[in-house]
N, C-alpha and C positions, 0 to 999 in steps of 0.2 A: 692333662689327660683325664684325671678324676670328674674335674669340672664337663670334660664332650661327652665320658660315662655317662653320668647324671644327666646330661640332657638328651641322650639318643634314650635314655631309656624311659623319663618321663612323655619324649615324643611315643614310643611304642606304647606307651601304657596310655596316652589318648588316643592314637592310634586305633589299637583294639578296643579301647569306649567307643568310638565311633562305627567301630564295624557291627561291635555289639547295638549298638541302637538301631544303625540298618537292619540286623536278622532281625529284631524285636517289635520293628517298626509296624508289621504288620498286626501281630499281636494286641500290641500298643492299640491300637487303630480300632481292633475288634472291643478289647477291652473299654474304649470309651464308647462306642455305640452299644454296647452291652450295658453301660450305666446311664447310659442315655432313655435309652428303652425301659430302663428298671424305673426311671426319675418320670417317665411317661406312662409307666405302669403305675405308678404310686398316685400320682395326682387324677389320674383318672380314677383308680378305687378310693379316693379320699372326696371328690366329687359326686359317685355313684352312692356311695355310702351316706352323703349331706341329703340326698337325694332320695334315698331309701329311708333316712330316721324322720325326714319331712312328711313324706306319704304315709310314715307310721304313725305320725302322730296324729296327720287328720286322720287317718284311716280310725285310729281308736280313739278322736275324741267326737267323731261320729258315731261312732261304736256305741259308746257310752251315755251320749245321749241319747241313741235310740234306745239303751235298753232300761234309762230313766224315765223316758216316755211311756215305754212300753208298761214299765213298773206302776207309775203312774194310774194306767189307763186300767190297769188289772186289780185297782184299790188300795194301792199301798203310797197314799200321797205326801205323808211325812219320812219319809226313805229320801234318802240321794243315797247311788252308785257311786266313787269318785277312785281315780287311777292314782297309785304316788308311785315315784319311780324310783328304784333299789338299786343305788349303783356301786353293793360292796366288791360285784366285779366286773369282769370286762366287758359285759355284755347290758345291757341294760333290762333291768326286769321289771314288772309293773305290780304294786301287789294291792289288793282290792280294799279299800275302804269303804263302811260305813258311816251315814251323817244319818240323825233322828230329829228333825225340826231344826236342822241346820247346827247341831253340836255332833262331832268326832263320836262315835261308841268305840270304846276299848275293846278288844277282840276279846279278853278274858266275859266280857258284858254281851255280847252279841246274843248270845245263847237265850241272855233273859230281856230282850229288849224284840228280838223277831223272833216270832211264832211260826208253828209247823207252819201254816197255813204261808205266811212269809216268804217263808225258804223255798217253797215247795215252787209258789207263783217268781219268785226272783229267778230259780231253776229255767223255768220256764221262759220267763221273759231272756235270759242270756240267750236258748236254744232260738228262739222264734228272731231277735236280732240277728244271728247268724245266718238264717233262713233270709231275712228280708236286705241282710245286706250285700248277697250275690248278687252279679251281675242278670240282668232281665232275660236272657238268654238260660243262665242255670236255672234261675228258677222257674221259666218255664217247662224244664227237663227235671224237675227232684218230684222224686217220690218221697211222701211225708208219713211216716207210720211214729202213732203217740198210742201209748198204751196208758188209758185211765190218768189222761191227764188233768184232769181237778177231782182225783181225790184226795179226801181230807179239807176240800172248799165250803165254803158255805156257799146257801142259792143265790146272793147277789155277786159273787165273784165269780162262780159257774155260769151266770151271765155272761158277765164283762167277757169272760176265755173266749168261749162261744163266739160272740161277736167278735174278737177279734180273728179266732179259726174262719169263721167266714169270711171276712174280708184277705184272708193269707190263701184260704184255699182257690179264690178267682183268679191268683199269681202263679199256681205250680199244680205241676203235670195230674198229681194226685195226689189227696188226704184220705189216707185211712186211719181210723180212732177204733180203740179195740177198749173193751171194757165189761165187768161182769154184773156193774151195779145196777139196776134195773132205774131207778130213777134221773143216772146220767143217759144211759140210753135211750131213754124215753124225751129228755130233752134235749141230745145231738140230734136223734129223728128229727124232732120238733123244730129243730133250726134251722137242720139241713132239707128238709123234706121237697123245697124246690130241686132240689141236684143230686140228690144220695141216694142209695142201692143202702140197701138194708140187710146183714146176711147173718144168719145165729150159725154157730159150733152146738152141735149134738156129739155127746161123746156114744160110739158105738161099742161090739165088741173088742173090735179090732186095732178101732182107729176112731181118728175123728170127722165126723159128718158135718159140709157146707149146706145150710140152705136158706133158700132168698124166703124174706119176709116179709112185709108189705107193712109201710109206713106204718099205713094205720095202725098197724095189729100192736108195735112198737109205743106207741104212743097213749093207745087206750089204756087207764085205768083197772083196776078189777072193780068199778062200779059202773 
């Protein structure tokens, strides 16, 4: 009697196993295409992502040699730029080094190794890479405003700018250069004078006065 106990009652207790997995079943059912989706979600942002660090890198080892180029082309021919990447966390960061004739500068050294003049042209070279590495489409739509960008240059690196603003300005929509030194201005006229508009600020009482000035006037001498 004990013994048909024990088995009507282990039949009920699979019994209701079995009815429990049919209500469940559907669940069931959901839950695996829920993990399915997750496992399809995952290998897709783990390919997107292979795919995103790839086009970063060319992206910024293009980057960086234009803006050793550029570096370069502005007088500063014993420089390298070079990227090292910081991976104390999850994200990967780049952080900028110095090479002088091809040996590492110490960051504590930097300070006495590049000069104003240096920093000011390396400044520069990052912004104008930025500029020339948009697509030809943006840049034929940026307005460019540089305020007194070689001061503190010497006359053969106010050169070299120059020449390269000319050849950046035949790219984008517009170059304005704003400046109060008489003898930069006299030599962007001078550069630009095939394509430029000439304008001086007169301060008034009120306000400040636009007026067009004529190459020449820009460029002449007081002798």
């Amino acid at each position: 009697m004990n013994s048909q106990l024990s088995a009507i009652t282990q039949e009920k207790t699979q019994v209701s196993l079995s009815l429990k997995r049919i209500e469940l079943e559907p669940f069931c059912v959901q839950y695996r295409q829920k993990i399915a989706a997750i496992n399809s979600l995952d290998a897709t942002y783990q390919s997107q992502k292979q795919q995103l660090e790839q086009s970063q890198t060319v992206y910024l080892d293009t980057y960086f040699n234009l803006i050793n180029e550029l570096f370069r082309q502005l007088g500063s021919n014993n420089f390298e730029i070079i990227k090292v990447p910081n991976n104390r966390g999850r994200q990967i960061i780049y952080d900028l080094r110095v090479k002088f004739k091809g040996e590492e500068i110490h960051s504590d050294k930097i300070s006495s190794v590049f000069s104003e003049s240096d920093r000011r042209a390396l400044a520069l070279c990052i912004f104008l890479a930025k500029v020339m590495s948009l697509p030809l489409v943006e840049q034929a739509k940026a307005i460019l405003v540089m305020d007194d960008p070689v001061t503190s240059f010497d006359n053969e690196r106010i050169e070299l700018i120059l020449i390269k603003l000319d050849e950046l300005q035949r790219s984008v929509k517009q170059l304005i250069i704003t400046t109060h030194y008489k003898g930069m201005a006299a030599k962007t006229a001078k550069k630009f004078r095939h394509c430029a508009k000439a304008l001086k600020l007169v301060n008034g009482n009120d306000t400040c006065l636009i007026h067009s000035v004529e190459i020449g006037d820009m460029i002449a001498s007081d002798h």
